[in-house]
LUMKOLRO-75980 format. One record per residue: residue number from 1; x, y, z of N, C-alpha, C in turn. Coordinates in Angstrom, 2 decimals, padded with zeros to 5 digits. Atoms other than C-alpha are relative to their C-alpha. Layout:
NUM:X:Y:Z:X:Y:Z:X:Y:Z
...
***
This chain:
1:000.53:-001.10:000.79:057.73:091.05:-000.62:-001.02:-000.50:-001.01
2:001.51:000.57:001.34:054.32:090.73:-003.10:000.71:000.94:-001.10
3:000.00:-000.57:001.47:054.77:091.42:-006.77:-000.12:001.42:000.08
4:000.66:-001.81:-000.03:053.22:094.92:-006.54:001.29:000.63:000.68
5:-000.96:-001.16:-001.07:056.26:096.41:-004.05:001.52:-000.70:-000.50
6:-001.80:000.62:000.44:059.24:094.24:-005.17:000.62:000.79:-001.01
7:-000.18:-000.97:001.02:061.66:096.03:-007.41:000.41:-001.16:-001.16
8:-000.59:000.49:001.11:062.58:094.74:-011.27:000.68:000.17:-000.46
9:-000.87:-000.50:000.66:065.45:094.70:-013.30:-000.63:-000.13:-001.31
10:000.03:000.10:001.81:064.95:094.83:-017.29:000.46:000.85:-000.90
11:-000.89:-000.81:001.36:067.06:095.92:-019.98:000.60:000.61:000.76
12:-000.64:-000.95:-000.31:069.10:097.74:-017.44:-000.72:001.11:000.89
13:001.10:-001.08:-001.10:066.22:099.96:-015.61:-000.22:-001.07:000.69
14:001.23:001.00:-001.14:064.70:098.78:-012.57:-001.10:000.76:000.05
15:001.49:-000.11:-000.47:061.13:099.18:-011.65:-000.71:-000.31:001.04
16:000.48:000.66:-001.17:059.46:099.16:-008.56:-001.21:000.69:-000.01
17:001.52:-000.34:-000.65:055.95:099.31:-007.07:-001.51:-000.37:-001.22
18:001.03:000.76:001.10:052.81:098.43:-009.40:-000.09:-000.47:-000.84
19:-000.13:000.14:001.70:053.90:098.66:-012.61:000.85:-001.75:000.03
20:-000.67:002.11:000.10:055.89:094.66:-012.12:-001.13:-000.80:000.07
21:000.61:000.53:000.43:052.77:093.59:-012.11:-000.66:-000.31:-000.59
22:-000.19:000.27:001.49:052.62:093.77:-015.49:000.84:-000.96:-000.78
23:-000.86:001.46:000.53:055.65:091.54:-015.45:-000.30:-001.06:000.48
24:000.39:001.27:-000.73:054.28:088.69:-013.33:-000.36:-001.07:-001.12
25:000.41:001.49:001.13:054.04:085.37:-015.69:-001.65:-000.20:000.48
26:001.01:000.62:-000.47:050.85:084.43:-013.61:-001.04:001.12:-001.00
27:000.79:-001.31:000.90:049.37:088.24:-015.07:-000.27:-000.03:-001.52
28:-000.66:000.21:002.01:050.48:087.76:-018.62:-001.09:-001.42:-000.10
29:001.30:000.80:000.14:048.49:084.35:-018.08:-001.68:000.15:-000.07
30:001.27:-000.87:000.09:045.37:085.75:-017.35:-000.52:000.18:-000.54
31:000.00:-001.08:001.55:045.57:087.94:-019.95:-000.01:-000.26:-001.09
32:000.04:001.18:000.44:046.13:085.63:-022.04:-000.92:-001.14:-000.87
33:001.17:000.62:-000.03:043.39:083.41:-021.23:-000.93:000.75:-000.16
34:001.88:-000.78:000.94:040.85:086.07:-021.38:-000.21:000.00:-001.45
35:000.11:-000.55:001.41:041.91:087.40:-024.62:-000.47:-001.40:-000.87
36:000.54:000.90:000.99:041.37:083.88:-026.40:-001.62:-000.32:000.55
37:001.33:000.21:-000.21:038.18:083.92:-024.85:-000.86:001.06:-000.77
38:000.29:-001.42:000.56:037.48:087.61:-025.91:-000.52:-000.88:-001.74
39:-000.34:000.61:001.73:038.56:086.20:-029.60:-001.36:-001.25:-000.36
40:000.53:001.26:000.10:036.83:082.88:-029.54:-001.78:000.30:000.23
41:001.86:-000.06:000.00:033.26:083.79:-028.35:-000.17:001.25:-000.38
42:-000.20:-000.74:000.58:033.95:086.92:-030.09:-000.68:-000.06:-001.49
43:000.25:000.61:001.44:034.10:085.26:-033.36:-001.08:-001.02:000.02
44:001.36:001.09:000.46:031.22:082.51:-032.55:-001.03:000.93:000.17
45:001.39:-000.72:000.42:028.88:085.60:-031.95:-000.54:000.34:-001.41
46:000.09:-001.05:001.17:029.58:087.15:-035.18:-000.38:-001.03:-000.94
47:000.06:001.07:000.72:029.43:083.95:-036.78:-001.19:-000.22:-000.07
48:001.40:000.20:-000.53:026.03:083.13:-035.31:-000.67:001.18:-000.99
49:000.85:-000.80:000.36:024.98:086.38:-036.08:000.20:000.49:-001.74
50:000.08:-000.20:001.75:025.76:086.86:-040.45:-000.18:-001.05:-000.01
51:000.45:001.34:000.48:025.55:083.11:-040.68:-002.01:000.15:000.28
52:001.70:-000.22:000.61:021.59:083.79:-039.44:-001.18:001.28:-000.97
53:000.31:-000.79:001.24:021.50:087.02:-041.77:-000.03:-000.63:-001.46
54:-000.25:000.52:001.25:022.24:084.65:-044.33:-001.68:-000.72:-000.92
55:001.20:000.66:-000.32:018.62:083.40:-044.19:-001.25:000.67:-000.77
56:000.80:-001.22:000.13:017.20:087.09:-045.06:000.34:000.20:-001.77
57:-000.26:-000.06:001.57:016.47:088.37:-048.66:000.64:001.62:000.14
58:-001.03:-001.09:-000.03:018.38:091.59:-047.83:001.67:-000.81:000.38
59:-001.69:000.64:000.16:021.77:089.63:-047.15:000.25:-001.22:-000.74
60:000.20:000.33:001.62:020.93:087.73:-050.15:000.49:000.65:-001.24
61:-000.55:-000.91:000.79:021.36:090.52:-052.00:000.78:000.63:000.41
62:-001.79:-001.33:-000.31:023.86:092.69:-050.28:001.00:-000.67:-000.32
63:-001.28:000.84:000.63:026.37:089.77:-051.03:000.02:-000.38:-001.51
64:000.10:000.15:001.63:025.49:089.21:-054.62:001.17:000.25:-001.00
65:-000.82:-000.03:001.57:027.85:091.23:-056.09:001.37:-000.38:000.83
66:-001.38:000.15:-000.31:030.59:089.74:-054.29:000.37:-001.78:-000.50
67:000.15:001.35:000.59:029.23:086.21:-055.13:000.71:-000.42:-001.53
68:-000.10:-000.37:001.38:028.82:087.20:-058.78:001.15:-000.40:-000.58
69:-000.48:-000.46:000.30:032.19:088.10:-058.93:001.25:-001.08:000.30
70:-001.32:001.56:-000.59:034.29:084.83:-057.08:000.03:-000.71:-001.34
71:-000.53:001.44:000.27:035.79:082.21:-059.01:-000.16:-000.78:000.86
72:000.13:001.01:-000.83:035.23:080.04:-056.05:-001.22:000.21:000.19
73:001.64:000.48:-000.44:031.23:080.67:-055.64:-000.39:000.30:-001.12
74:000.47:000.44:000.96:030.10:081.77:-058.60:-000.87:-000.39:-000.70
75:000.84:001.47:000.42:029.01:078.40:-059.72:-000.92:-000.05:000.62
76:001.67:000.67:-001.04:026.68:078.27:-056.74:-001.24:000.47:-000.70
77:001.22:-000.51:000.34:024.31:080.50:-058.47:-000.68:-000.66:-000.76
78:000.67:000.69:000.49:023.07:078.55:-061.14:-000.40:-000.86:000.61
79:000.13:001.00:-001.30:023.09:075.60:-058.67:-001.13:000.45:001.13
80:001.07:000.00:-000.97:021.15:076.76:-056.15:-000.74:001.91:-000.08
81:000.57:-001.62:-000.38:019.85:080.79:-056.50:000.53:000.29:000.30
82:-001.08:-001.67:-000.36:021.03:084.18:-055.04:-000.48:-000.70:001.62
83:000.49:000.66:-001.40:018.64:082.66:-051.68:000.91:-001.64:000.65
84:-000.83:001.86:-000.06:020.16:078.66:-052.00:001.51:000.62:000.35
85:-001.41:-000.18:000.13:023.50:080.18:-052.28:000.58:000.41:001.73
86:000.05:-000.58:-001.34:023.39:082.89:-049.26:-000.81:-001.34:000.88
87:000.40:001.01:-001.12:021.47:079.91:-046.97:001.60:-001.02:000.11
88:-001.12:000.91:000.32:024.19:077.51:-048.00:001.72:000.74:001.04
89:-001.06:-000.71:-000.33:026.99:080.09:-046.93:-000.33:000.05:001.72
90:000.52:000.12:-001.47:024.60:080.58:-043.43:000.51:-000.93:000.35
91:000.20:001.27:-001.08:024.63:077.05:-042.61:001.46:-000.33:000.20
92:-001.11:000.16:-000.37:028.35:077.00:-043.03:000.63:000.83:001.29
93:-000.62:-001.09:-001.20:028.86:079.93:-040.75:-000.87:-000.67:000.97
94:001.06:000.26:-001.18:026.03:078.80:-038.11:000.72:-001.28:000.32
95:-001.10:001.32:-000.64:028.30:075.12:-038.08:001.39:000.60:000.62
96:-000.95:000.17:-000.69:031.32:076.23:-037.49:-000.22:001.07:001.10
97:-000.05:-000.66:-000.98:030.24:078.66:-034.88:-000.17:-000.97:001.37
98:000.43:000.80:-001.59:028.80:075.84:-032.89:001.00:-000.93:000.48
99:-000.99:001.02:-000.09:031.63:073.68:-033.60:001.42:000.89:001.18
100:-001.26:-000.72:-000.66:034.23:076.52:-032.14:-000.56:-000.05:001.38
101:000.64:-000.25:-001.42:031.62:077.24:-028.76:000.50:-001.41:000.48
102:-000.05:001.00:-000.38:032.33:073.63:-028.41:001.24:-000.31:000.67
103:-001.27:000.19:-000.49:036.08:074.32:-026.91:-000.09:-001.00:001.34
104:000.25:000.61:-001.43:035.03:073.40:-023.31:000.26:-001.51:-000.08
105:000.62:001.11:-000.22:034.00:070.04:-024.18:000.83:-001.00:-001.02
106:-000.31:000.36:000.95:035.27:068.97:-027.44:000.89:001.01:-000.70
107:-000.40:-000.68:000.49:038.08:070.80:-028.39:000.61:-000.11:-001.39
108:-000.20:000.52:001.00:039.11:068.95:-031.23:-001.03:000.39:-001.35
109:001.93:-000.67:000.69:035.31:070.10:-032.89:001.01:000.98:000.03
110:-000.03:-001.44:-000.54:036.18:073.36:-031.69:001.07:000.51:-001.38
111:-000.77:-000.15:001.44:039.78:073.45:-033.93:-000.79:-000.16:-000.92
112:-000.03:000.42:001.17:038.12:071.76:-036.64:-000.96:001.47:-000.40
113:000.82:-000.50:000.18:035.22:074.55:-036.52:000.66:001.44:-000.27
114:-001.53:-001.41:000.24:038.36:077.37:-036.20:000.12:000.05:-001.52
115:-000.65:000.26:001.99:039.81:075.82:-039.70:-001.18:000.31:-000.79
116:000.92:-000.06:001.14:036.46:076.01:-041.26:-000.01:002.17:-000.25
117:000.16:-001.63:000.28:036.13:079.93:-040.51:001.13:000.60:-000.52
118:-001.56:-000.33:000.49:039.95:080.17:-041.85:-000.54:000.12:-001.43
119:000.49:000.08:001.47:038.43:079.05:-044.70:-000.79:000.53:-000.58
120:001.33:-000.48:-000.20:035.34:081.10:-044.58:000.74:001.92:-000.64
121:-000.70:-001.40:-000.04:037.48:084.31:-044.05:001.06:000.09:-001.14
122:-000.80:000.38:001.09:040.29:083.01:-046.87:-000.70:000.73:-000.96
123:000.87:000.01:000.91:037.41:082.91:-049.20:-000.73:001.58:-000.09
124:000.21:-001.64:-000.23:036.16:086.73:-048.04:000.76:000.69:-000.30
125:-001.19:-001.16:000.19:039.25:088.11:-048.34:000.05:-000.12:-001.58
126:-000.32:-000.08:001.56:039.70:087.03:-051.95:-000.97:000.62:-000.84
127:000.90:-000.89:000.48:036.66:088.85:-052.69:000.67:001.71:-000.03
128:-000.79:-001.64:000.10:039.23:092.27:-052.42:000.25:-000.19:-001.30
129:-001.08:000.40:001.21:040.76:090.66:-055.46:-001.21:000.39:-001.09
130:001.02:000.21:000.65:037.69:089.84:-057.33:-001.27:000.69:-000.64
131:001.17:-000.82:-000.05:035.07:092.25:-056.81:000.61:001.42:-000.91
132:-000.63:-001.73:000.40:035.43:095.35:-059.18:-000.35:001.29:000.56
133:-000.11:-001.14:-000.32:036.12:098.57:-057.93:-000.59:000.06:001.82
134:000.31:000.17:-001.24:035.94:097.31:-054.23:000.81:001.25:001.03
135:-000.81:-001.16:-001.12:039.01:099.72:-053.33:-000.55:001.49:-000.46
136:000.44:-001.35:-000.12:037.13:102.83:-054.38:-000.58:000.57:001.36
137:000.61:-000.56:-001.41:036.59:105.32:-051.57:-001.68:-000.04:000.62
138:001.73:-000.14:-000.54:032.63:105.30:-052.36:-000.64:-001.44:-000.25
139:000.50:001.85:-000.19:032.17:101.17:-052.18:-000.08:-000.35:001.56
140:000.00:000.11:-001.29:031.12:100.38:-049.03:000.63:-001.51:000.26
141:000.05:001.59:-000.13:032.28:096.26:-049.77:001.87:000.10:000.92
142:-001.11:-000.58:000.14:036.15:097.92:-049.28:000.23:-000.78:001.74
143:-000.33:000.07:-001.51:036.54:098.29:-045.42:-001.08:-001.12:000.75
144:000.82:000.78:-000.07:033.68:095.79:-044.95:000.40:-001.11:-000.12
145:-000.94:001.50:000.02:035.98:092.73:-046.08:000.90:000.06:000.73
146:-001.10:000.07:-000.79:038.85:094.05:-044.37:000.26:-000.19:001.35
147:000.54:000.47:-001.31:037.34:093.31:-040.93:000.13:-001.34:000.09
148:-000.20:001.73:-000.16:037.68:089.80:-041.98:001.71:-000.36:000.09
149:-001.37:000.33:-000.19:041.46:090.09:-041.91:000.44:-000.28:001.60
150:-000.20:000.29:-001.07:041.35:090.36:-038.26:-000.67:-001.45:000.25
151:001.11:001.63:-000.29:038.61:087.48:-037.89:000.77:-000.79:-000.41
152:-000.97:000.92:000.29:040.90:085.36:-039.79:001.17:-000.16:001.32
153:-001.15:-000.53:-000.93:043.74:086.41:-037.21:-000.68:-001.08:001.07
154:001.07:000.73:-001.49:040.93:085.21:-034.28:-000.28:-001.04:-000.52
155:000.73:001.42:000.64:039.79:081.80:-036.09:001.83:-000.34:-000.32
156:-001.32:000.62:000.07:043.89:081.24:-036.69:000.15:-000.27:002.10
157:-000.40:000.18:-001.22:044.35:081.68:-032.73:-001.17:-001.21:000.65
158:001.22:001.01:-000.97:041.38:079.56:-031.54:000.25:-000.99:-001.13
159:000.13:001.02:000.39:042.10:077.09:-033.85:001.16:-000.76:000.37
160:-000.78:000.37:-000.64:045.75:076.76:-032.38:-000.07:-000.32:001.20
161:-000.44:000.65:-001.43:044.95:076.73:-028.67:-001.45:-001.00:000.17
162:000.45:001.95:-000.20:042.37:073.92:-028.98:000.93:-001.00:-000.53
163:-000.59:000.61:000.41:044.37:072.31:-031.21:001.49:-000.79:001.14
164:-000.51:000.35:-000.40:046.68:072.57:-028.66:-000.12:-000.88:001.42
165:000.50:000.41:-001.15:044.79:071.54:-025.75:-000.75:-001.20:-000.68
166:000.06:000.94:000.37:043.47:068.85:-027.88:001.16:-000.72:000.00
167:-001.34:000.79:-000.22:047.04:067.42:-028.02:000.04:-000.73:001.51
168:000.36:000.52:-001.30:047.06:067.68:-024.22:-000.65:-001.16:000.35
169:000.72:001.01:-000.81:044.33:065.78:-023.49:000.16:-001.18:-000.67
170:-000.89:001.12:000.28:045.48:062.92:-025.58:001.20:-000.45:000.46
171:-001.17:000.34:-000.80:048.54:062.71:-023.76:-000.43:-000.77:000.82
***
């Protein structure tokens, strides 16, 4: 009998005909594997793509007042400008994007380039904290950071399964 026609037991119901091959381990693999792919070149587009907004004197200023407003950046401004600052933040996002694309080959990069956007997204999120009057309904910065809670989520998973497939291949 093939997967598709065999019947299942679980929890007490059985199940027969298509729907088990939903339970197949090999399926669930798959699935699996796409999704960290989904995730992973997911997150190095997005990365790519605000890390080279970072470049522009409109996402210069659209981040300003979130800069402004960190305890952890801040400082950059005197240091380098509202431009030095936002480039600076680019070139971090534009590295670790290339460092994560790098799973194939170098997966060890790849983690390390995961952890950096952990850190990237850490540092975003604490801008909820920081920024005044971010949770008002008419701030657009609000639901705009909170997109990074998932990204964090995706830069935690791709930084585990290189990490883990880095193990591997040291074995």
């Amino acid at each position: 009998m093939t997967t598709e026609t065999q019947a299942v037991t679980h929890a007490g119901a059985t199940f027969a005909g298509p729907s088990t091959k939903l339970l197949d381990p090999a399926w669930a693999e798959r699935l699996e594997r796409t999704g960290n792919h989904v995730l992973r070149y997911g997150l190095v587009a997005l990365l790519l793509m605000w890390g080279a907004f970072k470049f522009t004197d409109f996402e210069a200023e659209a981040i300003r007042p979130l800069i402004e407003n960190s305890p952890l950046l801040s400082w950059l401004y005197p240091l380098l400008g509202v431009r030095g600052t936002s480039a600076l933040i680019g070139v971090i996002e534009l590295v670790s994007a290339a460092m994560i694309s790098l799973r194939r080959w170098k997966p060890l990069w790849s983690a390390i380039g995961s952890l950096i956007a952990v850190a990237t997204f850490l540092v975003t999120l604490s801008f909820l904290i920081t920024t005044p009057g971010v949770w008002e309904p008419t701030n657009p910065f609000g639901g705009f950071l909170m997109k990074d809670l998932l990204l964090l989520g995706a830069a935690l998973a791709s930084a585990a399964e290189a990490l883990k497939s880095a193990g591997s291949a040291r074995r």
